[in-house]
N, CA and C atoms as a LAMMPS dump frame, in Angstrom:
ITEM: TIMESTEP
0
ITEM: NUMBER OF ATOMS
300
ITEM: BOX BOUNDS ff ff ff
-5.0000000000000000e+02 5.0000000000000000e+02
-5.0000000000000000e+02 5.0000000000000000e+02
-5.0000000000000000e+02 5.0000000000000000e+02
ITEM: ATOMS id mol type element x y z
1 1 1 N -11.534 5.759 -21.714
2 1 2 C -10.231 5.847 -21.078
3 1 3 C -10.197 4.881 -19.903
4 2 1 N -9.034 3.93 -19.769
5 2 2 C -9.305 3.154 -19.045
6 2 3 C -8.655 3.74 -17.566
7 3 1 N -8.78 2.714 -16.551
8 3 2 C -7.703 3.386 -15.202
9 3 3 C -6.416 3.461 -15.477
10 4 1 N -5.713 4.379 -14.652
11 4 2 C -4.2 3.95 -14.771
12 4 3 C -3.732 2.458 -14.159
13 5 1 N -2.217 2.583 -15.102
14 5 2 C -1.811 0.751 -14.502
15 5 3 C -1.69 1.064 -13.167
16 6 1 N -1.479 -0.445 -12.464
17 6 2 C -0.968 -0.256 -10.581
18 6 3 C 0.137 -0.224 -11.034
19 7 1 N 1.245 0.317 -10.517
20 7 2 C 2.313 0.449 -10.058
21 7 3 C 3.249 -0.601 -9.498
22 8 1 N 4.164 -0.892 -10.677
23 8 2 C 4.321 -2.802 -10.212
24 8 3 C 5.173 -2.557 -8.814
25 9 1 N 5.5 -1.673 -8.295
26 9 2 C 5.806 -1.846 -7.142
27 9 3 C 4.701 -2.892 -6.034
28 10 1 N 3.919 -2.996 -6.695
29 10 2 C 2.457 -3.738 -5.98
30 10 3 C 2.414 -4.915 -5.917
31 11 1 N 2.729 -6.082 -5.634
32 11 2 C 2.739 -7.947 -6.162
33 11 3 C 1.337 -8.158 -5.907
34 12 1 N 0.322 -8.497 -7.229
35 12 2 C -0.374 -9.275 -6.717
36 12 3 C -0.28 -10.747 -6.825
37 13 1 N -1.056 -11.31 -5.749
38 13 2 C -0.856 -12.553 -5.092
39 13 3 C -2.477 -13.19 -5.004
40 14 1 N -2.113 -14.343 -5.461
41 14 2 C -3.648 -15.372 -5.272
42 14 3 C -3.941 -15.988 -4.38
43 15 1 N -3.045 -16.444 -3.407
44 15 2 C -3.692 -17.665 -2.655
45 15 3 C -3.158 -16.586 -0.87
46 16 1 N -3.85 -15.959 -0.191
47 16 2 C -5.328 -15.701 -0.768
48 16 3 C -5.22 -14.322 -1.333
49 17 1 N -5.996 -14.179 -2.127
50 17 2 C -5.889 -12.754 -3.47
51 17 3 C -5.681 -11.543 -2.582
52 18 1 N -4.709 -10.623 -3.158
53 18 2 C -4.285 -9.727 -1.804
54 18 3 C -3.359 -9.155 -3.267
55 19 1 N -2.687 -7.728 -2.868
56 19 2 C -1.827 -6.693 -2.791
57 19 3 C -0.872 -6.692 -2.043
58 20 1 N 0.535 -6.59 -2.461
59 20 2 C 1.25 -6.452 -1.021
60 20 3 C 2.546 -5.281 -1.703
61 21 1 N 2.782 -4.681 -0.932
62 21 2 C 4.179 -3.566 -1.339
63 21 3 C 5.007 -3.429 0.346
64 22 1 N 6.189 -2.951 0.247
65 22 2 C 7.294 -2.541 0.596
66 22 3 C 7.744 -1.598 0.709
67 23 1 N 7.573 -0.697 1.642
68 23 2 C 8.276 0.548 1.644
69 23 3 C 9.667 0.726 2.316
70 24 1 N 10.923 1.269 1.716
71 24 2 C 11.874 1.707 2.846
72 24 3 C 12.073 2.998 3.138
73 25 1 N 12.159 3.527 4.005
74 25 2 C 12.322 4.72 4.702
75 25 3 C 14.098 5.051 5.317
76 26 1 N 14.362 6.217 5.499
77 26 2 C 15.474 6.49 5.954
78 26 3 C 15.655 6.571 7.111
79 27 1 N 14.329 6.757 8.011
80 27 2 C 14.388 6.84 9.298
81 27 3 C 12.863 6.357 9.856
82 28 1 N 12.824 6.077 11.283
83 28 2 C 11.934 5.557 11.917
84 28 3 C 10.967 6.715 11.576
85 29 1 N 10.949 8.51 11.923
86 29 2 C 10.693 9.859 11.518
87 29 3 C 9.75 9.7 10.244
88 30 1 N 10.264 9.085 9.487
89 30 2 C 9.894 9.156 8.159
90 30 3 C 8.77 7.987 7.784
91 31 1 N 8.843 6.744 9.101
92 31 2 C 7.891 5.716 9.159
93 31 3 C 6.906 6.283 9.714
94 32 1 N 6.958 7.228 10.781
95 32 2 C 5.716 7.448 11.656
96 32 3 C 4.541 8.348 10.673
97 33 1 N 5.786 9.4 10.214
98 33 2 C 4.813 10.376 8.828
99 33 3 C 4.059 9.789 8.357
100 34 1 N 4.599 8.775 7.641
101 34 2 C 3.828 8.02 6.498
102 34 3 C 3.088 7.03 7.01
103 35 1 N 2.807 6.745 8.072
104 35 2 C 1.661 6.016 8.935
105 35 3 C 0.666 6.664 9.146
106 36 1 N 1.07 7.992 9.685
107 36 2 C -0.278 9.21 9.726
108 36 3 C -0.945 9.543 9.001
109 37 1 N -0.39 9.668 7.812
110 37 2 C -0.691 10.402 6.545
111 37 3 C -1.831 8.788 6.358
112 38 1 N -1.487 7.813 6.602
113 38 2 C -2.032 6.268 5.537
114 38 3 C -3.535 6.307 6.765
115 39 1 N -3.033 6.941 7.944
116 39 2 C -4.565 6.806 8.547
117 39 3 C -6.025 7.451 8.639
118 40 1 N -5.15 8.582 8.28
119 40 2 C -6.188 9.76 7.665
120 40 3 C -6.584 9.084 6.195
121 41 1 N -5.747 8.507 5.457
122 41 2 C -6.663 7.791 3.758
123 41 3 C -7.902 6.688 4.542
124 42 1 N -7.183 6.042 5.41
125 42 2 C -7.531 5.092 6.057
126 42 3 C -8.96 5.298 6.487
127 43 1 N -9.082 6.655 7.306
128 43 2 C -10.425 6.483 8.13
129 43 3 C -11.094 7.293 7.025
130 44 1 N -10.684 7.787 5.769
131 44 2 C -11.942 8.485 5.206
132 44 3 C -12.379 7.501 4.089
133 45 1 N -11.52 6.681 3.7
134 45 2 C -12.374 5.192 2.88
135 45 3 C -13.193 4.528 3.973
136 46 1 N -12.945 4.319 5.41
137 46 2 C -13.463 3.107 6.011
138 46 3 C -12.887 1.874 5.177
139 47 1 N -11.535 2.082 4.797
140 47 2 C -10.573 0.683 4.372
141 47 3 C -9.09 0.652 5.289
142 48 1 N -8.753 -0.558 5.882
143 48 2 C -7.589 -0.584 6.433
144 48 3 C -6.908 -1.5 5.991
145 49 1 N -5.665 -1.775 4.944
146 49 2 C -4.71 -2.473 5.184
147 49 3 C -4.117 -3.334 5.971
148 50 1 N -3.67 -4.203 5.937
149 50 2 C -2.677 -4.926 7.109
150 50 3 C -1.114 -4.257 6.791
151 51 1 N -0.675 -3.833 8.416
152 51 2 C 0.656 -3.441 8.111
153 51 3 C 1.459 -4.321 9.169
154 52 1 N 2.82 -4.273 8.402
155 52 2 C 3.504 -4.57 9.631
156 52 3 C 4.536 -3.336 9.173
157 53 1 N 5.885 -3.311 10.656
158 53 2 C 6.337 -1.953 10.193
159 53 3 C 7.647 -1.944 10.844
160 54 1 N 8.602 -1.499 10.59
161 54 2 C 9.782 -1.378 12.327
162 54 3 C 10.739 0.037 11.137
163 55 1 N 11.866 0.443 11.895
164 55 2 C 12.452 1.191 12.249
165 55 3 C 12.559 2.19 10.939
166 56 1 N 12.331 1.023 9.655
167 56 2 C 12.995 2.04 8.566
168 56 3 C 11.972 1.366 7.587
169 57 1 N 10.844 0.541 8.027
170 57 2 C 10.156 -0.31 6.648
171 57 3 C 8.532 0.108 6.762
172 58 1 N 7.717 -0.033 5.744
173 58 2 C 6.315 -0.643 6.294
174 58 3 C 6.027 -1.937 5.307
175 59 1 N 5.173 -2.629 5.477
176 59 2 C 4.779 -3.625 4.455
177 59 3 C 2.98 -3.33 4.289
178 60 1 N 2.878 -3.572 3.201
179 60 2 C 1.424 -3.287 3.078
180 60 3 C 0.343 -4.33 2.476
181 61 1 N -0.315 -5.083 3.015
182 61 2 C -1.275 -5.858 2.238
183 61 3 C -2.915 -5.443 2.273
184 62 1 N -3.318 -5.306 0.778
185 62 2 C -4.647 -4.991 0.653
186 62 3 C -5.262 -6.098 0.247
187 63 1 N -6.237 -6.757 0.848
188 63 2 C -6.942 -7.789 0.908
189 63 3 C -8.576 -6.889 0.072
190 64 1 N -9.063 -7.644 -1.105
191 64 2 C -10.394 -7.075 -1.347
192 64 3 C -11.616 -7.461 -0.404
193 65 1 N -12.254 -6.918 -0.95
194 65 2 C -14.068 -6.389 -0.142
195 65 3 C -14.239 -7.931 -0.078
196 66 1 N -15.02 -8.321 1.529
197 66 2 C -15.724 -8.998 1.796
198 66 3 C -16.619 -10.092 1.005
199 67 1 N -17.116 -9.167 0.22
200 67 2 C -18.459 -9.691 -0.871
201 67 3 C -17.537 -10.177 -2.201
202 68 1 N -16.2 -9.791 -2.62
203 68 2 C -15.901 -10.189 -3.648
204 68 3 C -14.796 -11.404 -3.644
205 69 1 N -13.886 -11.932 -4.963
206 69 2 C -13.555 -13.05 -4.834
207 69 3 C -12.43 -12.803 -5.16
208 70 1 N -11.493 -11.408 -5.506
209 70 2 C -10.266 -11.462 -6.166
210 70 3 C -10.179 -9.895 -6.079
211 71 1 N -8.616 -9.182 -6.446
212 71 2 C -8.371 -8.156 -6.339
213 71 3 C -9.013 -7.8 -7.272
214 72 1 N -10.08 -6.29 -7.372
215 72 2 C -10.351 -6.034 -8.065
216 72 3 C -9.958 -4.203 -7.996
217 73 1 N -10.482 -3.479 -9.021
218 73 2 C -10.37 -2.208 -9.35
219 73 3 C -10.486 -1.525 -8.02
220 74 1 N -11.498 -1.655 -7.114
221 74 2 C -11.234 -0.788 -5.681
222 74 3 C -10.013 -0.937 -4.813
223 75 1 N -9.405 -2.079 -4.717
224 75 2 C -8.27 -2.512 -4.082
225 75 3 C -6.951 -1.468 -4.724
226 76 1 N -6.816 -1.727 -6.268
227 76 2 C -6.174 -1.067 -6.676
228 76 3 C -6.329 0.082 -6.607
229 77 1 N -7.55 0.917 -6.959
230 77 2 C -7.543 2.617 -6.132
231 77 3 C -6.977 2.812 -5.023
232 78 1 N -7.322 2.205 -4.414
233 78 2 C -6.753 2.132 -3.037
234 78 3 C -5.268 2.207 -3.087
235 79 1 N -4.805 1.278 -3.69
236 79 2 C -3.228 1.236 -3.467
237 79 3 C -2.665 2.269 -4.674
238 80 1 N -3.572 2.859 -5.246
239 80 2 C -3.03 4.424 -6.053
240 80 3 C -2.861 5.143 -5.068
241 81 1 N -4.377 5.395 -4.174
242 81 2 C -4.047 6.375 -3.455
243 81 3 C -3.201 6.498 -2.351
244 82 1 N -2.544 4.942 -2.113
245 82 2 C -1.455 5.297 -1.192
246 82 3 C -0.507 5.908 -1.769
247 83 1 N -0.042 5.065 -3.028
248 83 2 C 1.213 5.649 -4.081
249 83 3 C 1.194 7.516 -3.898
250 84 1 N -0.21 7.946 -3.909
251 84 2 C -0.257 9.667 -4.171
252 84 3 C 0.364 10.106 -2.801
253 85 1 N 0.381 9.436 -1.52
254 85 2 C 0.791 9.762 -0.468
255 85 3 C 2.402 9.865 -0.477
256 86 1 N 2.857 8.664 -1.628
257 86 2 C 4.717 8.869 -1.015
258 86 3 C 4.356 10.053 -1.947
259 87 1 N 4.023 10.254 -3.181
260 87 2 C 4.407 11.476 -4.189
261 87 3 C 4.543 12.965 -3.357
262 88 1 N 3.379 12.914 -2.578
263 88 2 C 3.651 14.111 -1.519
264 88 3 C 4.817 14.163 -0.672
265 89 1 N 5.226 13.7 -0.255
266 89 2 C 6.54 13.304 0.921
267 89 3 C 7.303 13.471 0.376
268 90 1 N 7.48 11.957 -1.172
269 90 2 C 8.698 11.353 -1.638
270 90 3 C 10.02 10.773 -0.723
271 91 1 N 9.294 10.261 0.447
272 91 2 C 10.236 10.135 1.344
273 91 3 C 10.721 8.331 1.538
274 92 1 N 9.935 7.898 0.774
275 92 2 C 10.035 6.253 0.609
276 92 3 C 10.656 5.864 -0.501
277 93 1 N 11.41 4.747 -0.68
278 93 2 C 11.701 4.308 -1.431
279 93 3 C 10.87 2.446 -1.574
280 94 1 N 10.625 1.816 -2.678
281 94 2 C 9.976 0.59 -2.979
282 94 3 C 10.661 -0.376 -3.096
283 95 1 N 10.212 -2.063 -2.165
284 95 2 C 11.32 -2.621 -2.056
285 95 3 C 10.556 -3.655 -2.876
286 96 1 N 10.827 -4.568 -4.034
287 96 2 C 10.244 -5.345 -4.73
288 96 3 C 10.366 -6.673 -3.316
289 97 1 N 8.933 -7.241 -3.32
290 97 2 C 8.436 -8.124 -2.199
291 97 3 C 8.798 -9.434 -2.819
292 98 1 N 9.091 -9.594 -3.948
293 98 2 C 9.427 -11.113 -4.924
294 98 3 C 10.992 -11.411 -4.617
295 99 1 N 11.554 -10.258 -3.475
296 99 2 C 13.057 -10.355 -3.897
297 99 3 C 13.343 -10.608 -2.019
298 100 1 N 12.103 -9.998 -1.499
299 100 2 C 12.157 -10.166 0.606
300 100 3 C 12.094 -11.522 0.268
């Protein structure tokens, strides 16, 4: 059985190999939640994202491991297990990053 697909809400990108998604939110309220919630995933991988973020958005880029050369299968866990975070909330909506 293989993994599940990523979630094309996800763009991956080559130059340099990275993950990136889009979240919109209804309220700033609803940004801070879902920041908390991403830091607690955050400090129990020992993996952090790059975010940027303001009133109603976050943006998310997962850059892979040090030692490797391209997104691979951990990156993408990773960005499952954020996906499991809106499922709890459901308070985000996904903004396709090919279209920012």
């Amino acid at each position: 059985m293989g993994s599940p697909s990523l979630d094309p809400a996800w763009s991956q990108r080559q130059r340099p190999p990275r993950l990136e998604r889009r979240l919109a939110f209804a309220g700033y309220r609803q940004v801070r939640d879902f920041l908390e919630r991403l830091e607690q995933l955050c400090e129990q991988h020992q993996r952090y994202p790059d975010l940027s973020f303001g009133r109603t958005y976050v943006n998310l880029t997962i850059y892979p491991e040090q030692d490797t050369t391209g997104v691979g299968s951990a990156e993408e866990e990773f960005s499952r297990e954020i996906d499991r975070l809106l499922q709890v909330e459901g308070d985000a909506q996904s903004v396709n990053m090919n279209q920012c």
